[in-house]
C-alpha positions in Angstrom: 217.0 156.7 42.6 214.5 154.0 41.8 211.4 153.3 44.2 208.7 150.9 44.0 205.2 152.1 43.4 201.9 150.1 43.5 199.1 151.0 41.0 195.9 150.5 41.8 192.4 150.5 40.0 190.0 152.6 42.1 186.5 151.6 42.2 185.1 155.1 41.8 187.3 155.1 38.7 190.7 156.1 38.1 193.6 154.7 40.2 195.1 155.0 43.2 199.0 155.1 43.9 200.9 154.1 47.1 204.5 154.1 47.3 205.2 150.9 50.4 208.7 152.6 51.4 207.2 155.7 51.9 204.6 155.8 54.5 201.4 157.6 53.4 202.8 159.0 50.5 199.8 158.2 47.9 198.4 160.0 44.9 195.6 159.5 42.6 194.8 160.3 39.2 192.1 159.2 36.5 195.1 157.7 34.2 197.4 155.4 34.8 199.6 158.3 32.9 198.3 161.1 35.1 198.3 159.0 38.2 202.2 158.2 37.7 203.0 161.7 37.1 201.3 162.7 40.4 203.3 160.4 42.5 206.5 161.8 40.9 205.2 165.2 42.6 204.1 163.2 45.9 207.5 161.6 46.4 208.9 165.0 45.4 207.6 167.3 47.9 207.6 164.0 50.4 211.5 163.5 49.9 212.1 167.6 50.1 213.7 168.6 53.0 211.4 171.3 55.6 214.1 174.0 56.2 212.0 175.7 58.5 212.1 172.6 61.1 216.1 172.2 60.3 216.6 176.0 61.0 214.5 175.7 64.2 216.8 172.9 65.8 219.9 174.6 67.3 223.6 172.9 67.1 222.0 171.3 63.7 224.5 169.7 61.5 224.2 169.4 57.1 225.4 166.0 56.0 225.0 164.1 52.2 224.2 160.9 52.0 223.9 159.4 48.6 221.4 156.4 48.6 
């Protein structure tokens, strides 16, 4: 899967990441290496499905969707 990411110089220093087809998925990091690598965790966890909320919703049904 391929998704866009915007880089960012901060003014504080360092730079900021945002990720447009995400909403508020954003990292940081003080290299443009290290700030890359933390929005690779960010969309991670943000893509990771919450198997308490699936388990609390009764007559739930699993599909897979490849996108």
């Amino acid at each position: 899967m391929k998704i866009k990411i915007y880089l960012e110089p901060s003014d504080e220093g360092g730079y900021t990441v945002i990720v447009p087809s995400l909403p508020g998925c954003i990292s940081e990091g003080e290299t443009k290496e290290e700030a890359v690598k933390n929005i690779k965790e960010a969309i991670e966890l943000y893509l990771e499905p919450v198997e308490d909320d699936i388990l609390a919703v009764s007559n739930t049904e699993e599909l897979e969707l490849a996108i």
